[in-house]
N, C-alpha and C positions, 0 to 999 in steps of 0.2 A: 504494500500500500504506500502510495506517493507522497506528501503532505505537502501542501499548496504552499508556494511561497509567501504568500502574504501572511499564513500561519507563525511561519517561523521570524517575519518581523514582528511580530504581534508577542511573538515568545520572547523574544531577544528584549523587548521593549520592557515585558512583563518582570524580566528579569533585573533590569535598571530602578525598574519602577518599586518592585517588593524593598528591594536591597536598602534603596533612599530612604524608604518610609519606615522602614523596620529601624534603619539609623533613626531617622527624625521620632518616634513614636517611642525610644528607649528614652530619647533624652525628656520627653515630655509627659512621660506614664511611671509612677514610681515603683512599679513592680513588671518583671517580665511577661508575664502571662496576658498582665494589660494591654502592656505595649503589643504583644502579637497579636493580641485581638484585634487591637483598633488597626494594626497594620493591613491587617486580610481583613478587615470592613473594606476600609478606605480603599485599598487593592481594586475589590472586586464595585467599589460605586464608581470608580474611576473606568474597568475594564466596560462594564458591560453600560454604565451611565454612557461611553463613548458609542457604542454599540446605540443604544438608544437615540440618542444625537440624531445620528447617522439616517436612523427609520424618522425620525420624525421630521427633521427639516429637509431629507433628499440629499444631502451633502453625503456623500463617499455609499458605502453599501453596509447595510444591516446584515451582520451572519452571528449566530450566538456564540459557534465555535473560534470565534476571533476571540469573542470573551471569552473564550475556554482556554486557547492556548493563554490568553495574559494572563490568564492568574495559574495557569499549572507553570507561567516561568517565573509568576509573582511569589508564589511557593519558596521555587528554587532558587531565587535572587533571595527571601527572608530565610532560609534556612541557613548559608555560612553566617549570617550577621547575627543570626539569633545564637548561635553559638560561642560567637565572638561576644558579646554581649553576658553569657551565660560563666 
């Protein structure tokens, strides 16, 4: 099975994206579990809120799986930091 290039920008991005937040979300949640929480909120209103964007004003193209790969790379961009963090 192939996976569509625009996937793996979406992953790539998803991974920039977790990594920041999970930085920003440590220094601003006094406990870890918080901070990872609010990280994969924010993640995923960011992924799929763009997603929604997209369907409502006609600008680029609506795919849910866009939001899937950004947050399966938002995941893996929060995982080393959260460890670094830990």
């Amino acid at each position: 099975m192939k996976i569509a290039p625009d996937k793996w920008r979406h992953f790539y991005v998803g991974i920039a994206m977790g990594a920041v937040l999970q930085i920003a979300a440590g220094w601003w949640f006094a406990t870890l579990l918080a901070a990872t929480i609010a990280a994969f909120i924010v993640s995923w209103l960011i992924s799929y809120g763009f997603e929604l964007f997209s369907l409502v004003t006609g600008y680029g193209h609506y795919d849910f799986m866009d939001a899937v790969a950004s947050m399966i790379g938002a995941i893996l961009g929060m995982a080393p930091v959260f460890i670094w963090q830990y």
